[in-house]
Every structure is written in C-alpha cells, then in structure tokens.
MIZA-228254 format. One line per field, with one value per residue: residue number from 1; y, x, z of N, C-alpha, C in turn. Coordinates in pm, 1 decimal. Example, Ala and Ser with C-alpha at 12.3 -4.5 7.8 and 13.67 -1.06 7.14 Angstrom:
// residues 2
num [1|2] $
nc2 [-569.0|-225.0] $
nc1 [1319.0|1285.0] $
nc3 [780.0|708.0] $
cac2 [-450.0|-106.0] $
cac1 [1230.0|1367.0] $
cac3 [780.0|714.0] $
cc2 [-330.0|3.0] $
cc1 [1320.0|1290.0] $
cc3 [780.0|787.0] $
This chain:
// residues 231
num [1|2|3|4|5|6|7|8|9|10|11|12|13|14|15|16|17|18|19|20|21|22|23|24|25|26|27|28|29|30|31|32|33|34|35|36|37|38|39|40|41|42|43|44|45|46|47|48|49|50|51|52|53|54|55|56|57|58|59|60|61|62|63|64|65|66|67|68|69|70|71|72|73|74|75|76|77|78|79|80|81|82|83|84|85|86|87|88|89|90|91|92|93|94|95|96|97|98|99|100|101|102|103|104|105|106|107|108|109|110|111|112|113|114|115|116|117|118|119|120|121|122|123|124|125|126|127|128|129|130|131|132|133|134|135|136|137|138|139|140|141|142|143|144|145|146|147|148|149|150|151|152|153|154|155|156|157|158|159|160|161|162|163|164|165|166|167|168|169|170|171|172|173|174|175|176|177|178|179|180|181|182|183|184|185|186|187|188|189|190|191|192|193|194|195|196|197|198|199|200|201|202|203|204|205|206|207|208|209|210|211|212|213|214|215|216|217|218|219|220|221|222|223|224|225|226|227|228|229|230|231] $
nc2 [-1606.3|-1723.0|-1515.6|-1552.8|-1721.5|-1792.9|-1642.4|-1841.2|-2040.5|-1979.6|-1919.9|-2168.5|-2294.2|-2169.3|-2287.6|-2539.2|-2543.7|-2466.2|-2722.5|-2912.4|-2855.6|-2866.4|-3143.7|-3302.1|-3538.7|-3448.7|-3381.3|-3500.9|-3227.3|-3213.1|-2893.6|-2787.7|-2938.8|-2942.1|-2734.3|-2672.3|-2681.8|-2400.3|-2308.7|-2299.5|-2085.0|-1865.5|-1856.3|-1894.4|-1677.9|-1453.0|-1557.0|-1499.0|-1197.6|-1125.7|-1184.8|-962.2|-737.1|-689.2|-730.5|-455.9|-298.6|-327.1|-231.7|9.8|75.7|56.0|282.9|522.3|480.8|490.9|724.1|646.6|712.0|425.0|279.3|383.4|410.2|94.1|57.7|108.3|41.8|-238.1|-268.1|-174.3|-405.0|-561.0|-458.8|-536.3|-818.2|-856.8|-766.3|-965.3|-1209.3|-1140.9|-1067.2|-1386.9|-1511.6|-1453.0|-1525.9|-1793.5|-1772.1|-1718.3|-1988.1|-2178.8|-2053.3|-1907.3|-2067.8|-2298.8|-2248.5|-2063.0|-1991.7|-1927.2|-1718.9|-1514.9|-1273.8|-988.8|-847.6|-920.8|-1115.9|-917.3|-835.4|-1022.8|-1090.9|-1116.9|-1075.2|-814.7|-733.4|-759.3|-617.8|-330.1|-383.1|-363.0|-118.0|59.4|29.0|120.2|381.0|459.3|444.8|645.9|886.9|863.4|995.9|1275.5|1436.2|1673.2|1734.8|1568.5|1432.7|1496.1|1324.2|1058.9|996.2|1065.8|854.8|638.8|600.5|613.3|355.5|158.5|199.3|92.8|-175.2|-286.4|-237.3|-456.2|-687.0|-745.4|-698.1|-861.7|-1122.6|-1136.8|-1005.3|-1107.7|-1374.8|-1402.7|-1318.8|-1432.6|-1680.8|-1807.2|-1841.1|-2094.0|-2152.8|-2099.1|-2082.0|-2327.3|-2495.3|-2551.4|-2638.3|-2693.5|-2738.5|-2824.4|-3136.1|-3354.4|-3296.6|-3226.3|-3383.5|-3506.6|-3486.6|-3257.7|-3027.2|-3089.5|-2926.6|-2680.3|-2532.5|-2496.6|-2353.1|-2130.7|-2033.5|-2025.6|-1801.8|-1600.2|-1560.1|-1469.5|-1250.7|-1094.1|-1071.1|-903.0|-660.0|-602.8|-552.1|-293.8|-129.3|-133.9|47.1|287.9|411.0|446.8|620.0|808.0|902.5|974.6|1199.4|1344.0|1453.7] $
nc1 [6392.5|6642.3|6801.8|6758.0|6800.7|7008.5|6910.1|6674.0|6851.8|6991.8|6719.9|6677.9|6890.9|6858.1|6660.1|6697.1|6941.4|6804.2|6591.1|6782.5|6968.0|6835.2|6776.6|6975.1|7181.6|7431.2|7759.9|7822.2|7906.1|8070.1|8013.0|7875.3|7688.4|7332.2|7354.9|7513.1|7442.2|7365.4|7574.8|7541.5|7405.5|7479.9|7763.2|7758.8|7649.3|7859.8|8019.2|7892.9|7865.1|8127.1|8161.7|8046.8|8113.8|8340.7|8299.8|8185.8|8395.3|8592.6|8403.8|8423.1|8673.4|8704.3|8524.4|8683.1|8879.5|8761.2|8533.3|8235.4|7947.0|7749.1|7927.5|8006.1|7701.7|7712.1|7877.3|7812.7|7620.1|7595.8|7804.8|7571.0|7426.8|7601.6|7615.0|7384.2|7369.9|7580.0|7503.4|7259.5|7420.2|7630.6|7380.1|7280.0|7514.7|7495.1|7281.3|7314.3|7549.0|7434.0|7326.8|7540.3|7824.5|7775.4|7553.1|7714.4|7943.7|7951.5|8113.5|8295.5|8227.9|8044.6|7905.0|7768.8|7926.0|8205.3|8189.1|8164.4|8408.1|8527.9|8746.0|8684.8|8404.6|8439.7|8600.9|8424.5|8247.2|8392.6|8456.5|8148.7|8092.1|8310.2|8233.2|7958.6|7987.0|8081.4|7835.6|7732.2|7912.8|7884.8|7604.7|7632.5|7756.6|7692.5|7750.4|7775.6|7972.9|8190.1|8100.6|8107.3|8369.4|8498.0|8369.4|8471.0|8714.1|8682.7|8629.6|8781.9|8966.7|8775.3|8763.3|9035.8|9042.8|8886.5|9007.9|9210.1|9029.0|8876.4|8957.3|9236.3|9387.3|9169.9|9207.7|9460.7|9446.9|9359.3|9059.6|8730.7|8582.2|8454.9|8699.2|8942.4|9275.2|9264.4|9121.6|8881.3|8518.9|8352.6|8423.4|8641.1|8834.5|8827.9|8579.5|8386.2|8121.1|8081.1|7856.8|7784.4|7960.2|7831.4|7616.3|7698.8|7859.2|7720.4|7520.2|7657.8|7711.7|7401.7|7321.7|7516.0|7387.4|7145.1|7229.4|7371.0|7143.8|6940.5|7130.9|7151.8|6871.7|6860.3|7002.8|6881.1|6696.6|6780.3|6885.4|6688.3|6524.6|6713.1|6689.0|6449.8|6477.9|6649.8|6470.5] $
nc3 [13622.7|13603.8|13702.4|13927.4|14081.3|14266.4|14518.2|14559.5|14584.5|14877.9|14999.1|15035.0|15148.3|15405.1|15509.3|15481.7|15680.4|15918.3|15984.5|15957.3|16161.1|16361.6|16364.2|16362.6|16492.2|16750.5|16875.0|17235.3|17402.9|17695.9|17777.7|17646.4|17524.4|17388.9|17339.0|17108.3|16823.1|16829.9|16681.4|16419.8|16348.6|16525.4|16448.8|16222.5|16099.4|16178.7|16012.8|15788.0|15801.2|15821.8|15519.2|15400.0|15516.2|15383.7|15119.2|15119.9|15199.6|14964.1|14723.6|14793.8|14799.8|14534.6|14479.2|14512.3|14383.0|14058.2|14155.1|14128.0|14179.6|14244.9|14362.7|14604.1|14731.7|14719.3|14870.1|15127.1|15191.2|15211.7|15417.8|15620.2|15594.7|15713.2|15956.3|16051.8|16099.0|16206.6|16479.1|16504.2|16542.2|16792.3|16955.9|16914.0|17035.8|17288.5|17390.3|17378.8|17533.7|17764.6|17852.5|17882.6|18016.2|18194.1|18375.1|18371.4|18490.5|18733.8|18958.4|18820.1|18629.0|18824.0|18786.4|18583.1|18569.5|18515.2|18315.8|18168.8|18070.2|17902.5|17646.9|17387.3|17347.1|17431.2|17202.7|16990.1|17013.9|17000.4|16732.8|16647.7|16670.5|16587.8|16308.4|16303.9|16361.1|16135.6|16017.0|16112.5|16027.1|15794.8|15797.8|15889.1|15707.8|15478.9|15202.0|14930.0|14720.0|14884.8|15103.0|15011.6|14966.0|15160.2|15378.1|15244.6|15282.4|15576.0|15583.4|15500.3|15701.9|15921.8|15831.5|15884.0|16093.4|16193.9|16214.4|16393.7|16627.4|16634.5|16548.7|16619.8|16860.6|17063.5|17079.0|17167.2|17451.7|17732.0|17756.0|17799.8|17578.2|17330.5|17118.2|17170.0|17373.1|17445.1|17208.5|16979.2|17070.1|16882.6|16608.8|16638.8|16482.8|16652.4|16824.4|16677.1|16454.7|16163.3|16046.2|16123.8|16016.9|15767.9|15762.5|15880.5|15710.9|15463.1|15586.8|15569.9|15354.6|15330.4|15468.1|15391.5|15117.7|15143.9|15312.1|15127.0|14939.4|15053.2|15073.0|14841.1|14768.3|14854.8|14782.0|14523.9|14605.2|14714.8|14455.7|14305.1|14503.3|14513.1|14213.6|14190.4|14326.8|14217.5|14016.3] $
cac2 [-1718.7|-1697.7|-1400.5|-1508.5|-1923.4|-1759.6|-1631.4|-1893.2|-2097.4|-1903.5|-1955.0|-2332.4|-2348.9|-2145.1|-2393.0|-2710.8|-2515.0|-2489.5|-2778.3|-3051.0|-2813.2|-2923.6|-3251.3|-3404.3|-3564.5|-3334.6|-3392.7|-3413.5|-3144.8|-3166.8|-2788.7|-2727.4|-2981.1|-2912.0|-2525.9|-2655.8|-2651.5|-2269.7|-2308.9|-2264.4|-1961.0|-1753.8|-1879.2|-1837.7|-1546.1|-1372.5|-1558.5|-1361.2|-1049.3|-1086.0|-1160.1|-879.6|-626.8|-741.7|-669.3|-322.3|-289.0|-352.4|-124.1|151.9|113.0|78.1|379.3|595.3|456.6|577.3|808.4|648.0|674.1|313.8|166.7|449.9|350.4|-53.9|2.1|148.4|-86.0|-392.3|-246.1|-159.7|-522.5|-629.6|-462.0|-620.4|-989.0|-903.1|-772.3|-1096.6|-1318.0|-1100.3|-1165.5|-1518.8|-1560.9|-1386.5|-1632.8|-1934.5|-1770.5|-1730.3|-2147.3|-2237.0|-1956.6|-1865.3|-2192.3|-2454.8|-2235.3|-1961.8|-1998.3|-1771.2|-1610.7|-1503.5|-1155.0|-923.5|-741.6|-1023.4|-1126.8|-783.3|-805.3|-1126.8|-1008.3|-1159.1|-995.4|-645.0|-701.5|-778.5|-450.2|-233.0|-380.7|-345.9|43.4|113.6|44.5|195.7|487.6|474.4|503.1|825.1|962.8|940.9|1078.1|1415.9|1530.2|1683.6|1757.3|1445.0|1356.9|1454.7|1216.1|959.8|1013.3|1035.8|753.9|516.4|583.7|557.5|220.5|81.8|193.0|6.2|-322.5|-283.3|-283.2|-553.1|-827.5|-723.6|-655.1|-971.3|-1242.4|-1155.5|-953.3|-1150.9|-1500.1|-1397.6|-1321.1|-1576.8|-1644.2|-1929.4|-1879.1|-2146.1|-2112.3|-2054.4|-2217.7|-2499.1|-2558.1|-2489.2|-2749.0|-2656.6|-2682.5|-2950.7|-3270.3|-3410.2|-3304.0|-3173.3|-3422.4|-3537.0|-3432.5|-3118.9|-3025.7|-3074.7|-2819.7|-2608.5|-2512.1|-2478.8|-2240.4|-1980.6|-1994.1|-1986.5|-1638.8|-1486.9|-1518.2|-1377.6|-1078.9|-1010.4|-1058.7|-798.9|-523.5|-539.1|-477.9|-174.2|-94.4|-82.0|149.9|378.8|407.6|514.7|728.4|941.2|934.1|1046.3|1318.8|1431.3|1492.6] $
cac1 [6435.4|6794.1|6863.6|6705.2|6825.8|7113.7|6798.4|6637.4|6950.1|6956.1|6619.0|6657.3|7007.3|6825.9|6583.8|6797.9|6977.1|6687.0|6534.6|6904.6|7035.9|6750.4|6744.1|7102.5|7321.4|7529.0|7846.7|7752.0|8025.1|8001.9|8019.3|7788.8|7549.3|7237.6|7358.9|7592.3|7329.9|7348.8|7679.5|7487.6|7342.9|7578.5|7892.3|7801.5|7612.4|7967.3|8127.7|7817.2|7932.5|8281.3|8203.6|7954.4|8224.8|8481.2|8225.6|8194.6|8553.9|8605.5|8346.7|8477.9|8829.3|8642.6|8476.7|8802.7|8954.7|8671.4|8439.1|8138.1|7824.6|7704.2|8020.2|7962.3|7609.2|7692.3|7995.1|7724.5|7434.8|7663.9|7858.5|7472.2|7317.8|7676.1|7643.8|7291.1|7421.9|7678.1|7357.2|7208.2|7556.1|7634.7|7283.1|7303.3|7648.3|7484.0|7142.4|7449.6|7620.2|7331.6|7295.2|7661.9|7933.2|7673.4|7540.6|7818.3|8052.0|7932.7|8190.2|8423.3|8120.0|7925.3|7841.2|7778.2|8019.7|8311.7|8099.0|8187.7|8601.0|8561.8|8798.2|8573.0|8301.4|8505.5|8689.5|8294.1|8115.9|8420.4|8390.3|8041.0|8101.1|8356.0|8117.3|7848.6|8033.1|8088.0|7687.7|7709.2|7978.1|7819.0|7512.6|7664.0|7826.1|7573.1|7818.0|7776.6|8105.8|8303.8|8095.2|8155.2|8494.5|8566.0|8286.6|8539.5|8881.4|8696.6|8512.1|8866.0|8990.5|8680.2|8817.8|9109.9|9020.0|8769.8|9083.5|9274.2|8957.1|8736.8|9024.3|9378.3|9384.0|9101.7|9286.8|9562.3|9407.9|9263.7|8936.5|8656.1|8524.7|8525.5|8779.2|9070.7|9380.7|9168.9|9041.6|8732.0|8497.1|8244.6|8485.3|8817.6|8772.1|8783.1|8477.4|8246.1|8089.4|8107.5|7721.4|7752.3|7985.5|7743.5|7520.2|7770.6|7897.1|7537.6|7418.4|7732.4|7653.3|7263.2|7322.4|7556.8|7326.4|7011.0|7279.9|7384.6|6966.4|6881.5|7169.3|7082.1|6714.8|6868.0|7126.3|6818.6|6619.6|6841.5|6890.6|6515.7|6477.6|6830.7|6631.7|6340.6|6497.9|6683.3|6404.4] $
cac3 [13704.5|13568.4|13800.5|14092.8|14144.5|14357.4|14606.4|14579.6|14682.1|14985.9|15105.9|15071.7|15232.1|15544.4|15525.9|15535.6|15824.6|16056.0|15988.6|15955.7|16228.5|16479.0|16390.3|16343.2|16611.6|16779.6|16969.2|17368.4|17490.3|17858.4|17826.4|17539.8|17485.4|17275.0|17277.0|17003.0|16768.7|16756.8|16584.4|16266.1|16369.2|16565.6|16400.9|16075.2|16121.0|16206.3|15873.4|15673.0|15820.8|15715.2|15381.7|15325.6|15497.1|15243.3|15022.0|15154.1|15196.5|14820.4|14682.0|14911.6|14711.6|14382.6|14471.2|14520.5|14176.3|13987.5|14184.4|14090.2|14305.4|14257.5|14423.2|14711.0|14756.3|14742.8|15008.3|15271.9|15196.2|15206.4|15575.2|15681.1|15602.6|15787.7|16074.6|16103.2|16071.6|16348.3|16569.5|16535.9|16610.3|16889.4|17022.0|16944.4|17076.6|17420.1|17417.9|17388.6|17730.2|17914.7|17882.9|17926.7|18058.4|18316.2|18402.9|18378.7|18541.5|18840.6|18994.7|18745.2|18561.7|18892.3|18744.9|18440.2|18543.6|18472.9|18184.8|18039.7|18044.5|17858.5|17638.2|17258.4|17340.7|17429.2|17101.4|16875.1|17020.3|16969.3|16577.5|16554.6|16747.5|16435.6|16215.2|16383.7|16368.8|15987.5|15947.9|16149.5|15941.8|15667.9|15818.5|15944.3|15635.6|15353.0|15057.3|14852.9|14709.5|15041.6|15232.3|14975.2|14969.5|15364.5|15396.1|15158.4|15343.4|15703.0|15597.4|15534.5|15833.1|15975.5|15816.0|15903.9|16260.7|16185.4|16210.1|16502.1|16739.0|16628.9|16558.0|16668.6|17001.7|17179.7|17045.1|17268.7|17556.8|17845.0|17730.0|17805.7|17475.5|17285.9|17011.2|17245.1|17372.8|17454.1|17137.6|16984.6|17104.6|16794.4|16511.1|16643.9|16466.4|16792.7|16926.6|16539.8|16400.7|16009.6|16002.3|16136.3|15845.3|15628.4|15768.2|15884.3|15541.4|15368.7|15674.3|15575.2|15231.2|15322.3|15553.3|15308.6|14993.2|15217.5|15312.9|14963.9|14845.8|15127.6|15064.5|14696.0|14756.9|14970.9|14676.8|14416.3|14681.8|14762.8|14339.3|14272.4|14579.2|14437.2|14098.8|14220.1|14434.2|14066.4|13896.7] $
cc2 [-1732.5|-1587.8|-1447.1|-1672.7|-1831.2|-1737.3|-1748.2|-2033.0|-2074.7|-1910.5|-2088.6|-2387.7|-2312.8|-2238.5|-2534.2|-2673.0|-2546.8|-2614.0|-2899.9|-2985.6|-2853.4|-3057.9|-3344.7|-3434.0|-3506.5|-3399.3|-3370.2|-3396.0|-3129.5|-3003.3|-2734.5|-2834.0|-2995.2|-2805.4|-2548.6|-2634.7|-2473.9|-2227.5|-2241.4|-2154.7|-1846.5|-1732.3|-1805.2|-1736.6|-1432.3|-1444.1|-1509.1|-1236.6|-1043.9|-1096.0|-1008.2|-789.1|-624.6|-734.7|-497.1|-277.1|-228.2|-288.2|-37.7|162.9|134.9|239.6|508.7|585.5|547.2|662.6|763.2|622.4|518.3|246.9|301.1|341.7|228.2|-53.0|45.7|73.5|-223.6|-376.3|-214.9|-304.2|-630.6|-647.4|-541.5|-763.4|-995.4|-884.5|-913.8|-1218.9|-1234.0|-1118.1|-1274.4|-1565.3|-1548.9|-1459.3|-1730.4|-1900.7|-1812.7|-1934.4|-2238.7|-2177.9|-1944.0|-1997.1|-2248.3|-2337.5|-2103.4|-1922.1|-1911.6|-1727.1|-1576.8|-1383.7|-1112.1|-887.1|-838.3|-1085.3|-1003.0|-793.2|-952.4|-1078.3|-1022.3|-1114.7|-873.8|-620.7|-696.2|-641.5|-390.9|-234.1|-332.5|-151.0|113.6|132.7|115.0|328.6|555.4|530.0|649.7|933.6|1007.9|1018.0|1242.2|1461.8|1494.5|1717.8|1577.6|1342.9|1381.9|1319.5|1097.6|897.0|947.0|875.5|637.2|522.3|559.4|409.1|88.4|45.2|78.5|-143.3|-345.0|-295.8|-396.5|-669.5|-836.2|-716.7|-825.0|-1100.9|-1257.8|-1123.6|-1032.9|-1330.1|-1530.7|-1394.0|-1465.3|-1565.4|-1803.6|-1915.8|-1950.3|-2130.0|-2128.4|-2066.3|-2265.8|-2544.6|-2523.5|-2631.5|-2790.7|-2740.4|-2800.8|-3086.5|-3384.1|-3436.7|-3282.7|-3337.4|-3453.0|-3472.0|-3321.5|-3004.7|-3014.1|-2983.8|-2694.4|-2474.3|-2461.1|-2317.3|-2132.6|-1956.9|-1936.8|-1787.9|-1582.6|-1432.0|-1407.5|-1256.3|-983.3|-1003.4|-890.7|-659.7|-499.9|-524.4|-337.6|-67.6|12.3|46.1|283.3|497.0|502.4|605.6|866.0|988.7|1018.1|1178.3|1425.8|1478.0|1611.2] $
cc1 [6587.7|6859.3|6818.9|6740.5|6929.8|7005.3|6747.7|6703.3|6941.0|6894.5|6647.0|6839.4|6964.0|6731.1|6621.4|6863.6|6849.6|6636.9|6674.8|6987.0|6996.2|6718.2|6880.0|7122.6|7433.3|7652.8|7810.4|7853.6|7971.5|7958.2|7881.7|7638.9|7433.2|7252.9|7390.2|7529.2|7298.1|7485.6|7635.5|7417.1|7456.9|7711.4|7851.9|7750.1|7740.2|8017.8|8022.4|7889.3|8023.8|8316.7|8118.6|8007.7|8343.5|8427.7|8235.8|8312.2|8582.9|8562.5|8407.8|8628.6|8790.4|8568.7|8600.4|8892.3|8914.0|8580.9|8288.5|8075.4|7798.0|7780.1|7991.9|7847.5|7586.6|7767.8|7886.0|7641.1|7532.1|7726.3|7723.6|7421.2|7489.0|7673.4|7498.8|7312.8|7538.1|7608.7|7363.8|7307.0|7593.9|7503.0|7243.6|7370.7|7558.7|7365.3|7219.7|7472.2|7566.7|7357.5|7433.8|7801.5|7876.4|7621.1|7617.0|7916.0|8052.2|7983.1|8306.9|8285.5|8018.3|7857.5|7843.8|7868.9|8182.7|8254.6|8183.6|8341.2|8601.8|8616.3|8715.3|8436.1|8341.6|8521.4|8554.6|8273.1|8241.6|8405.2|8308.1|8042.5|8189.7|8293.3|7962.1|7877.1|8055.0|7932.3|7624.7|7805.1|7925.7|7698.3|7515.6|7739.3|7711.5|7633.9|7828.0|7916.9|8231.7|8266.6|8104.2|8308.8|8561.5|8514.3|8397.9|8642.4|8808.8|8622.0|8638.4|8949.4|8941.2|8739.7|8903.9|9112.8|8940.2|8860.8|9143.2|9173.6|8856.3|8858.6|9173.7|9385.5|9309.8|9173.2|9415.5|9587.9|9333.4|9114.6|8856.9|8586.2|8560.4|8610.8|8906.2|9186.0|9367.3|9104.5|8932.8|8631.7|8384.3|8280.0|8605.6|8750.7|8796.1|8683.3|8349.9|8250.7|8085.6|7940.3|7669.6|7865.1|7932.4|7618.6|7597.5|7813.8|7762.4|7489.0|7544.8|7701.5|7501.4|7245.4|7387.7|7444.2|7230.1|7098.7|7301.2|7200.3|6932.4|6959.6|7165.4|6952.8|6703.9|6966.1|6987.6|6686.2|6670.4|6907.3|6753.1|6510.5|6636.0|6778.2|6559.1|6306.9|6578.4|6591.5|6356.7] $
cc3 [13703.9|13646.3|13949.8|14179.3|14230.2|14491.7|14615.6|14679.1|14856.1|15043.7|15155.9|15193.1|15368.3|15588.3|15554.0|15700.3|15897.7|16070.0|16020.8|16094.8|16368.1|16512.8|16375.9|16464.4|16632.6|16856.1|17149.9|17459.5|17595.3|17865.5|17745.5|17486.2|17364.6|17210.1|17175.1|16877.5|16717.0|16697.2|16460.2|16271.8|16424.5|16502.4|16268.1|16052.6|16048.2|16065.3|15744.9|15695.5|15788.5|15611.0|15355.7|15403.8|15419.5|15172.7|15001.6|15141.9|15048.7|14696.8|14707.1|14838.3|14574.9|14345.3|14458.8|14386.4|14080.0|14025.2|14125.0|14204.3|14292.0|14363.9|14594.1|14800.4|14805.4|14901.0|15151.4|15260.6|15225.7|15399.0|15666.7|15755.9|15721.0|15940.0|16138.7|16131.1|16186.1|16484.9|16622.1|16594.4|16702.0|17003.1|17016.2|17012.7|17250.2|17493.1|17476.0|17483.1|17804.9|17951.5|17903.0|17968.9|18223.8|18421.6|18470.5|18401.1|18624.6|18897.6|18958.6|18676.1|18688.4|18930.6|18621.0|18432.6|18485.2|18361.0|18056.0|18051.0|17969.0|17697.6|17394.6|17252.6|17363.3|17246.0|16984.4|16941.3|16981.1|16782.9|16531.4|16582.7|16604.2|16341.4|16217.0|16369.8|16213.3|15963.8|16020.7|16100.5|15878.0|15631.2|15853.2|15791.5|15491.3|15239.3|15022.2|14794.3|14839.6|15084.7|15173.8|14994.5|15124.6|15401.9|15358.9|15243.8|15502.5|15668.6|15567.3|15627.8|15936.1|15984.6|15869.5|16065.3|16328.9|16250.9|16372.1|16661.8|16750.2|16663.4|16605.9|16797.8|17098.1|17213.3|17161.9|17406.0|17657.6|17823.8|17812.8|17638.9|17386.6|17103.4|17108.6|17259.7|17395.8|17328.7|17112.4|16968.1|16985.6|16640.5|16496.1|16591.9|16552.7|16862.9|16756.4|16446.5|16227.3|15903.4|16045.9|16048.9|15772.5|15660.2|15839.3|15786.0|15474.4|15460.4|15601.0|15452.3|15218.1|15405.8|15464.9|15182.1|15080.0|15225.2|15163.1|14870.1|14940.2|15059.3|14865.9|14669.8|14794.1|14881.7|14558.0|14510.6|14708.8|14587.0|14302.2|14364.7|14507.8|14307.9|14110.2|14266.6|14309.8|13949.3|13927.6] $
C-alpha cells in the first residue's frame, strides 16, 4: 500500500475531475460556453505530456552519463506514454473546435483547409511528428547500445523542439486559439472561475500520476521480456 497511494492518488484525482468537472459552474464565454469544461481534459492532458517528456528528456541525459540500460529503457517508455497523452489532447483540442472555431465563427473558419494553417495546431502535429519519429529511430537500428545512444541525443533534440513548435512560434503568430493576444479566455482571471482552479490543478496532477503509473507498467515489461530474451 506504501508504494502504490501515489496510484491510487491518481485514480481519485481523475475521478474528482470527471465528476467536479461536469458539475461545477463554469464561466459563460460567449465563445466557449459549456465547451470550457474540456479545459480539464485537453489542457491538462498537454501539461501531462510535458511533464512525462521532461521525464524522458532527463533519463535520455542520465542515460549518456552512465550508459545504463534502465535509464535508456525509461527515456522511451516515458516519450511513448507522452506521445499518447498528446494523441488524446490533440484529439480533444479538435472535438473543442468542431463546437466553437467552426460554429461560432464560419465566417473565417469556413473550411478544413483554413482550419489546417491555424498556426497551434501546425506547431502540436509537427511536435507530436518529432517524436513520432524518435519511436522509428529507435526501431530501425538493431545494435543495442548505438540505438540507445543515437535514441538519447535525438530525444533531446525532440525536446528541444518541443518549446519552440508547441509554445513560442505559434504564440506569435495570429491565432483564434484561445491563449493568444486576446487572452486566454480559459485561464485570465477575468473570465476562470475560483472553482475551476480547484479542479483544474487536481486534473494535471490526476493525468500525470496515471502517465507515470502506465509508463512504469511499460518500464517493468519491457524489463522481464529483455530477461527473458537473456536467458
């Protein structure tokens, strides 16, 4: 039980989310509405993923210090269970459009194709495409400590492109998304609530633990099957 209250945390913080996330009083942004509500899902989604590639990250230098497989192993299971968690907030973020980009404003969104130069969603797929690209690195090369090796210096690379593509470059650009130079209508204590704070906060903690429970179920799997394959 002493190893596992951190999990257990986790479930119950996803559990307060869903349940305090559906039922609080929201802010009613002419633009956003009830959508806002998937704040706690799409948002923090994306602030799991950036801790559990700064996880990866971190290993991936630890691994280069000392050459040990474990820290190998963690930096790809941790950038795996990341790129899944940016999946899901990229298809959250894209559920959210449909009901208010699309909608409440046809007029400038009145195709996919202008949809697609929006310049925060260019700048998330080429992220998750970097990283995407890391788990086919390390799939094409069969010498073991190369592809650790190469694996560690391109997975910082990765990060390193993580900042400039997700939060600086698109920041600059003309966007409707909110965050912008209008403000983020989610987030400004103008428009966020004092009780969506308090589930705000809980949901990023509740998505990170679940990421870090998953890529260490994927850590101790990937452990036994290398055992198994040494004997």
């Amino acid at each position: 039980m002493r190893k596992s209250w951190w999990k257990i945390l986790g479930v119950l913080l996803l559990v307060y989310t869903f349940i305090a996330g559906l039922l609080i009083e929201v802010p009613r942004n002419p633009q956003l509405e009830e959508t806002i509500r998937n704040l706690f899902f799409h948002v923090c989604m994306w602030f799991g993923m950036m801790i559990l590639f700064i996880v990866s990250f971190v290993r991936a230098i630890m691994y280069l210090r000392t050459s040990k497989p474990i820290h190998d192993i963690a930096s790809r299971q941790y950038a795996g269970v990341g790129i899944l968690f940016g999946l899901l907030g990229y298809l959250t973020g894209a559920i959210w459009m449909s009901y208010t980009w699309i909608d409440s404003n046809k007029s400038i969104f009145n195709s996919f194709d202008s949809i697609a130069r929006e310049p925060k969603l260019i700048g998330a797929a080429i992220a998750l495409l970097v990283y995407a690209a890391y788990l086919v690195l390390r799939d094409s090369i069969q010498d073991i400590d190369k592809r650790a090796r190469i694996s560690a210096v391109y997975n910082i690379f990765a990060f390193a492109m993580l900042f400039p593509s997700i939060w600086i470059i698109p920041r600059l650009l003309d966007s409707l998304h909110p965050g912008g130079s209008q403000g983020n209508p989610a987030l400004d204590p103008g428009s966020a609530s004092a009780n969506m704070r308090l589930v705000f906060y809980p949901a990023i903690a509740g998505w990170t633990l679940i990421g870090v429970w998953i890529a260490t179920l994927k850590i101790r799997m990937k452990i036994i099957h290398e055992q198994k394959l040494s004997q």
